[in-house]
C-alpha positions in Angstrom: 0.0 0.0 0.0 1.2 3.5 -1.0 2.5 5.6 1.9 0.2 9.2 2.1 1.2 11.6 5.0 -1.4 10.8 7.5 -4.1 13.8 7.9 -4.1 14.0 4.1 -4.9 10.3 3.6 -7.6 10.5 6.6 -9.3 13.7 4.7 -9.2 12.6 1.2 -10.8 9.4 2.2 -14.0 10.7 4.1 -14.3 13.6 0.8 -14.4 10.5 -1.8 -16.1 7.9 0.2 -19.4 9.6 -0.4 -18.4 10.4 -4.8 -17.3 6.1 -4.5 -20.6 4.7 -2.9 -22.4 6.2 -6.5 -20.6 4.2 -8.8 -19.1 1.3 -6.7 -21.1 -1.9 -5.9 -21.5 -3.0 -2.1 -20.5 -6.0 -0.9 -23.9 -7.7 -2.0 -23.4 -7.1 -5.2 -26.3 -3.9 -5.1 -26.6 -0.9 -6.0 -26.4 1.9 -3.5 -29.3 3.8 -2.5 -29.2 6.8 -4.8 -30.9 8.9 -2.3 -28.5 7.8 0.3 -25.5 8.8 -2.1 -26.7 12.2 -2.6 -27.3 13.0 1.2 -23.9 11.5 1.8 -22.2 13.9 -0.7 -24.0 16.8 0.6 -23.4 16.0 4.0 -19.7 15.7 3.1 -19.4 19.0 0.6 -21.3 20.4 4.2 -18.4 19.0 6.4 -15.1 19.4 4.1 -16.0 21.8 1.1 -14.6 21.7 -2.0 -11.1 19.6 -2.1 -8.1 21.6 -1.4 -4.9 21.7 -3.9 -3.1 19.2 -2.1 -6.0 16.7 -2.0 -6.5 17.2 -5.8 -3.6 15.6 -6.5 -4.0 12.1 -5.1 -7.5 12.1 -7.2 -6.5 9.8 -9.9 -5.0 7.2 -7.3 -8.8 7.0 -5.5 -10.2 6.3 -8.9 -10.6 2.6 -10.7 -9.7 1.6 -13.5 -13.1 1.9 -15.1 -13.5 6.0 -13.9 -10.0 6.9 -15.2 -11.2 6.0 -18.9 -14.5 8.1 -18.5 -12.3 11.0 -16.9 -9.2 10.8 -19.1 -12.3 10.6 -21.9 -13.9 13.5 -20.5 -11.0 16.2 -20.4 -9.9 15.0 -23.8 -13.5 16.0 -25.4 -13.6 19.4 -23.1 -10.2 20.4 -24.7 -10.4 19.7 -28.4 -13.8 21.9 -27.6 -11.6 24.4 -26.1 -9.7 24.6 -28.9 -12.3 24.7 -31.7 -14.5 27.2 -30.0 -10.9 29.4 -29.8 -10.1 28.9 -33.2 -13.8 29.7 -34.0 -13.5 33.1 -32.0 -10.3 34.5 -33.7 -11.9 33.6 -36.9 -14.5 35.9 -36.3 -12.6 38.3 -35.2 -10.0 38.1 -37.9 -9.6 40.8 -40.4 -8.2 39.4 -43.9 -5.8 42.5 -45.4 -4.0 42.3 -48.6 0.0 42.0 -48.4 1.9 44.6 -49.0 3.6 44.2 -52.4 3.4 41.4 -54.3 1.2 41.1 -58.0 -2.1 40.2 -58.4 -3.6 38.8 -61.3 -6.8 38.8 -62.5 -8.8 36.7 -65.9 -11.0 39.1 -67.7 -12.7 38.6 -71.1 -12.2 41.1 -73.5 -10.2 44.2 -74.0 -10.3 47.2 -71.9 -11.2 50.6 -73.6 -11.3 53.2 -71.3 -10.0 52.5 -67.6 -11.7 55.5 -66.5 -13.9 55.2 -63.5 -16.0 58.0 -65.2 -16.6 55.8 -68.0 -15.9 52.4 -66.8 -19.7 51.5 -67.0 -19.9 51.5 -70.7 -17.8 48.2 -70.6 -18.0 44.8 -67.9 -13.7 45.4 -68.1 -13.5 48.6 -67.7 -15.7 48.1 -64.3 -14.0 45.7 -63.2 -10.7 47.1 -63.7 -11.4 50.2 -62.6 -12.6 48.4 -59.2 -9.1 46.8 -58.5 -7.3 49.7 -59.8 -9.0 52.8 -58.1 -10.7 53.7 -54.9 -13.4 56.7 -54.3 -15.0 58.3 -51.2 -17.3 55.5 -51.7 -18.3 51.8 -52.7 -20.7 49.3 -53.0 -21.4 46.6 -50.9 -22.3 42.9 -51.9 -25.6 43.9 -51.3 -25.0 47.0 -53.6 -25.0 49.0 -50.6 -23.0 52.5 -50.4 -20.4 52.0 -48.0 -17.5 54.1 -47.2 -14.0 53.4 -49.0 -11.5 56.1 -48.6 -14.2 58.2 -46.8 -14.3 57.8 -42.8 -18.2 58.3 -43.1 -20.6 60.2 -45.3 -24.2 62.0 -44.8 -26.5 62.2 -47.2 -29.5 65.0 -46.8 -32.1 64.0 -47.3 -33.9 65.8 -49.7 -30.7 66.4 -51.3 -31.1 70.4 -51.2 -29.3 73.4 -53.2 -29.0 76.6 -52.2 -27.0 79.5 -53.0 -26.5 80.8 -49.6 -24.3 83.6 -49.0 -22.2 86.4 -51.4 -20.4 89.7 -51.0 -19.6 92.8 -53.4 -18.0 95.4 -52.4 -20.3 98.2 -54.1 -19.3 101.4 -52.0 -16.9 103.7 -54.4 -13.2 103.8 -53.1 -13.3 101.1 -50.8 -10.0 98.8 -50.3 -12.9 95.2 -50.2 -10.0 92.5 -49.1 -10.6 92.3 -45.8 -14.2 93.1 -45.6 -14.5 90.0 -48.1 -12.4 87.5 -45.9 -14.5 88.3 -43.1 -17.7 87.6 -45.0 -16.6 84.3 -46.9 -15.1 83.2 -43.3 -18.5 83.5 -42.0 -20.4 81.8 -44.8 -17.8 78.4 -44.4 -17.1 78.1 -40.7 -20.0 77.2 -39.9 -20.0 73.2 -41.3 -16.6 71.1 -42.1 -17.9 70.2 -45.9 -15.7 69.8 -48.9 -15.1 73.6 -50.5 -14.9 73.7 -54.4 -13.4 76.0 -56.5 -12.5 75.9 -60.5 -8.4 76.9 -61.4 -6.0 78.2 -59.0 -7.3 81.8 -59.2 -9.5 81.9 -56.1 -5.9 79.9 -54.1 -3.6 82.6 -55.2 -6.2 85.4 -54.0 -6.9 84.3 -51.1 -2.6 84.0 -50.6 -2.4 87.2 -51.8 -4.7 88.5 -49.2 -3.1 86.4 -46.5 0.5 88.1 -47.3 -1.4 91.8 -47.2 -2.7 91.1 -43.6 0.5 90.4 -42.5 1.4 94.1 -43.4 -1.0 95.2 -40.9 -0.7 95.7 -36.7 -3.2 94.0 -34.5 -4.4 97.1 -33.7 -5.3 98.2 -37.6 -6.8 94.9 -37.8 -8.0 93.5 -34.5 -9.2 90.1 -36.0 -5.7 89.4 -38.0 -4.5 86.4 -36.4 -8.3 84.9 -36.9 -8.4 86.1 -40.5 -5.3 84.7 -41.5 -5.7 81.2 -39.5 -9.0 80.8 -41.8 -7.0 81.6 -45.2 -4.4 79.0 -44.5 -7.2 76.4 -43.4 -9.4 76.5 -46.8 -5.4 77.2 -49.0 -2.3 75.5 -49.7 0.8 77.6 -50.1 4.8 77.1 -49.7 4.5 77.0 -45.7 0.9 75.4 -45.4 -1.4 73.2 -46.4 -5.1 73.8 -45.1 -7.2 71.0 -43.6 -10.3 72.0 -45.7 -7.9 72.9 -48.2 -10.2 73.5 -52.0 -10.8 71.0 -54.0 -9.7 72.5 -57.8 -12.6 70.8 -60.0 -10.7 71.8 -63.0 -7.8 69.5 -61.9 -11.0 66.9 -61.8 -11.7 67.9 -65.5 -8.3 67.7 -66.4 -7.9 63.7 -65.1 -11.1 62.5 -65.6 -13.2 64.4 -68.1 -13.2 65.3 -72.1 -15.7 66.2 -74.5 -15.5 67.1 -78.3 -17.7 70.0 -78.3 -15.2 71.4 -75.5 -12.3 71.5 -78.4 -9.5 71.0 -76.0 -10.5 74.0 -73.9 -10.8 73.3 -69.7 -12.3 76.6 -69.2 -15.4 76.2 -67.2 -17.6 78.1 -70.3 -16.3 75.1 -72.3 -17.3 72.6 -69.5 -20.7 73.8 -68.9 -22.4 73.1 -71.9 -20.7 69.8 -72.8 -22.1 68.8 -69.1 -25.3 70.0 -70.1 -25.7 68.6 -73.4 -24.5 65.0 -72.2 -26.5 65.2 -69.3 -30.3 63.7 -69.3 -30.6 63.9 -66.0 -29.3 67.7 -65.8 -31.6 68.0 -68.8 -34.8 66.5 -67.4 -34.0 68.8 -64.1 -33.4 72.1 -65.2 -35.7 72.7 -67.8 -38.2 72.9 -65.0 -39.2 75.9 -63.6 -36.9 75.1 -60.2 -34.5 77.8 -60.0 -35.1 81.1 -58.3 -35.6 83.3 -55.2 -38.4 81.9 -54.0 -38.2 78.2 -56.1 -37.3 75.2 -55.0 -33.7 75.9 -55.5 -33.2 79.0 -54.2 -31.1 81.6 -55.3 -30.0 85.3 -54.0 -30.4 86.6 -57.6 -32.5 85.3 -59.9 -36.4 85.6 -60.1 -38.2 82.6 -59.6 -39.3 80.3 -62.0 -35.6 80.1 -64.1 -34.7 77.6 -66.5 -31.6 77.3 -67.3 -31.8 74.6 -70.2 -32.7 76.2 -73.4 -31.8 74.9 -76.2 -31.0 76.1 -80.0 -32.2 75.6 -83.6 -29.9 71.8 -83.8 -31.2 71.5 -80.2 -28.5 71.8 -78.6 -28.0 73.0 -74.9 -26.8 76.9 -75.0 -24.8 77.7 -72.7 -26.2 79.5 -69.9 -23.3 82.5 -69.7 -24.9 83.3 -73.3 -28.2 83.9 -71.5 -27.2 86.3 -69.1 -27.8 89.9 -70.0 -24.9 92.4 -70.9 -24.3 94.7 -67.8 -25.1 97.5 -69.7 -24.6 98.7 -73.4 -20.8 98.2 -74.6 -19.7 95.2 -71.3 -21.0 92.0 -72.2 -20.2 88.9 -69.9 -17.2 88.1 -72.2 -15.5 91.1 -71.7 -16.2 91.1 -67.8 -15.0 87.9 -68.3 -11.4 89.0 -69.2 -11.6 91.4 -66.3 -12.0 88.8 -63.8 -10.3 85.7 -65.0 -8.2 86.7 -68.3 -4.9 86.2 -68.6 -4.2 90.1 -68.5 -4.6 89.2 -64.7 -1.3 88.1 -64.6 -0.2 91.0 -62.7 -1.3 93.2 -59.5 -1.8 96.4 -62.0 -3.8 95.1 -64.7 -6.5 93.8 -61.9 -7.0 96.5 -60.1 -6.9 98.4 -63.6 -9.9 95.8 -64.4 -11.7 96.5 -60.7 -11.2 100.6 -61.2 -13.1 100.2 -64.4 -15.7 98.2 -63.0 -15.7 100.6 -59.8 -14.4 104.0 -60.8 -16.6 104.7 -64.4 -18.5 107.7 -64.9 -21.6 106.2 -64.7 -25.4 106.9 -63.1 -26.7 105.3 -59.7 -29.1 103.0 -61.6 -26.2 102.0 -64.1 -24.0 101.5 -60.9 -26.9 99.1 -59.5 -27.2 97.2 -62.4 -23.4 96.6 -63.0 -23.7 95.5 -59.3 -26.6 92.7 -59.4 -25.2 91.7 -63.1 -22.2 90.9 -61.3 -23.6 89.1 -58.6 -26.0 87.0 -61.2 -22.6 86.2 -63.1 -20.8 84.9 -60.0 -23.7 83.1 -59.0 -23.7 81.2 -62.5 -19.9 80.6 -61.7 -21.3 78.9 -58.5 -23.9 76.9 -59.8 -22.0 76.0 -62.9 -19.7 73.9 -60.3 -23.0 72.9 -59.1 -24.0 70.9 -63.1 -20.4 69.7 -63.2 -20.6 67.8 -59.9 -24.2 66.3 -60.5 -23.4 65.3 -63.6 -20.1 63.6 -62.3 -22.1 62.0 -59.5 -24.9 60.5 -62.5 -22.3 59.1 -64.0 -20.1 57.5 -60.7 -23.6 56.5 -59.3 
């Protein structure tokens, strides 16, 4: 017989006398009394409690032959289900990424024709190429839900509203307008964190411009400086900064992604426009409603209600909306304001504020003054809302 120190051997056999009488015969070859079994491990669990550390370890040496199997049986099962309910969980919780580097290789039949995603639906290869090779602000799902791709998160409103909120033009004779038109375009875009837009550099090196004039000013001549110029350099990108709502330049958008014939190899957002419009149903179908105006679904600060802006010609083709906008008055037609604002004679400081004096400074009436005045502010509306057809129609065709 195997030597146990004493009080150990005496406690582990009153514990397991009780746990033996269940599944042992007595000496009469019957079974023992079930009930008698269960008050007897109760009344020892009572007694003793749970088996201590040291007791646990003389277990298998208690047990016959016959419980060893169903316990050595036992803890095999519970680990192997251990082990596939933990390989089960990490599985869920994996998350399969790409390797870095590497080639990938794909079976498509037929030839690509445009990898553009702008025009990849025209063709099964095109979409699916375009897929692998690109990413947007969004995707589709398996379900052909929108999720986001290289977008954190996106809103959508839900009516999907337009509105030509806010606009400043200096109209008092004289008046240096730089600062007084920071001020009001700060207060027009700090009040959401949306994407800005502009078409060409021209509004970036403005804004610069301005930002290096502040600087030329005291804190005391300009009370809000530091605020002004913190604002430029968040919506701009110069040699020294980078904004974190820095512009989006459209035209660079048109210059990747976009051509037209009827654009005859000009960018210029006059040449845009009406390609957009005359490609675009959907722009078509929209805007030949009566939707656009002060008091329209659309709303605008200067147009009368009820505008349309597709109209089209003899061939039926869409003009272009700049050719519907009145002259300013007799002998300054929107071309030649045109030049003034955007031309290339801009290329200097001089020849714009020669442009601005002429627009400012003429010898002209009150009433001619006003109508200069709102004319401009119809014009640079247009300039707005022509960003406006240009994105909806590059949305109907990513959508």
């Amino acid at each position: 017989m195997t030597n146990f120190p004493k009080n150990l051997l005496n406690k582990s056999k009153r514990w397991y006398t009780s746990v033996r009488n269940i599944f042992r015969k007595s000496d009469g070859a019957k079974k023992a009394d079930p009930n008698l079994a269960l008050q007897q491990v109760v009344s020892a669990r009572k007694r003793q409690g749970l088996p201590t550390k040291s007791q646990i370890k003389y277990f298998p040496q208690l047990l016959s032959k016959k419980e060893k199997q169903i316990a050595s049986i036992a803890f095999v099962i519970i680990v192997i289900t251990g082990i596939l309910l933990g390989r089960e969980f990490l599985n869920s919780q994996r998350l399969v990424v790409p390797a870095v580097g590497g080639e990938y290789t794909e079976g498509l039949v037929g030839a690509p024709q445009l990898i553009n995603p702008l025009y990849s639906l025209t063709s099964d290869v095109d979409t699916d190429l375009t897929r692998l090779i690109y990413s947007g602000l969004m995707k589709y799902d398996a379900a052909n839900g929108l999720v986001p791709d290289l977008a954190e998160s996106y809103t959508i409103s839900e009516d999907g509203t337009i509105a030509h909120k806010g606009q400043y033009l200096c109209t008092e004779k004289g008046k240096f307008p730089n600062f007084e038109f920071i001020r009001a375009l700060k207060n027009e875009l700090e009040n959401d964190e949306g994407t800005i837009f502009r078409y060409a550099a021209h509004e970036n090196t403005v804004l610069n411009q301005i930002l290096v004039q502040l600087q030329d000013y005291t804190l005391n001549e300009i009370p809000d400086k530091n605020e002004l110029i913190g604002f430029i350099k968040s919506v701009t990108h110069g040699a020294n900064h980078k904004g974190g709502r820095d512009m989006v330049d459209m035209l660079d958008l048109v210059k990747k992604y976009y051509y037209h014939p009827s654009m005859k190899g000009s960018n210029s957002i006059k040449a845009v426009l009406p390609a957009v419009l005359n490609a675009s149903e959907f722009l078509k179908e929209k805007y030949s409603k009566p939707i656009y105006g002060m008091n329209s679904a659309i709303i605008s600060l200067n147009f009368d209600s009820g505008k349309i802006w597709i109209e089209k010609d003899k061939n039926g083709h869409v003009i272009s909306p700049y050719k519907l906008l009145p002259n300013l008055y007799d002998g300054l037609d929107s071309e030649t304001i045109d030049e003034f604002i955007y031309g290339d004679t801009l290329a200097d400081g001089g020849a714009a504020m020669t442009a601005y004096a002429k627009i400012q400074f003429m010898n002209i009436t009150e009433q001619e003054h006003t109508n200069i005045a709102n004319g401009l502010l119809r014009y640079c509306e247009l300039d707005t809302m022509a960003m406006v057809f240009i994105y909806e129609y590059f949305k109907e065709l990513t959508d």
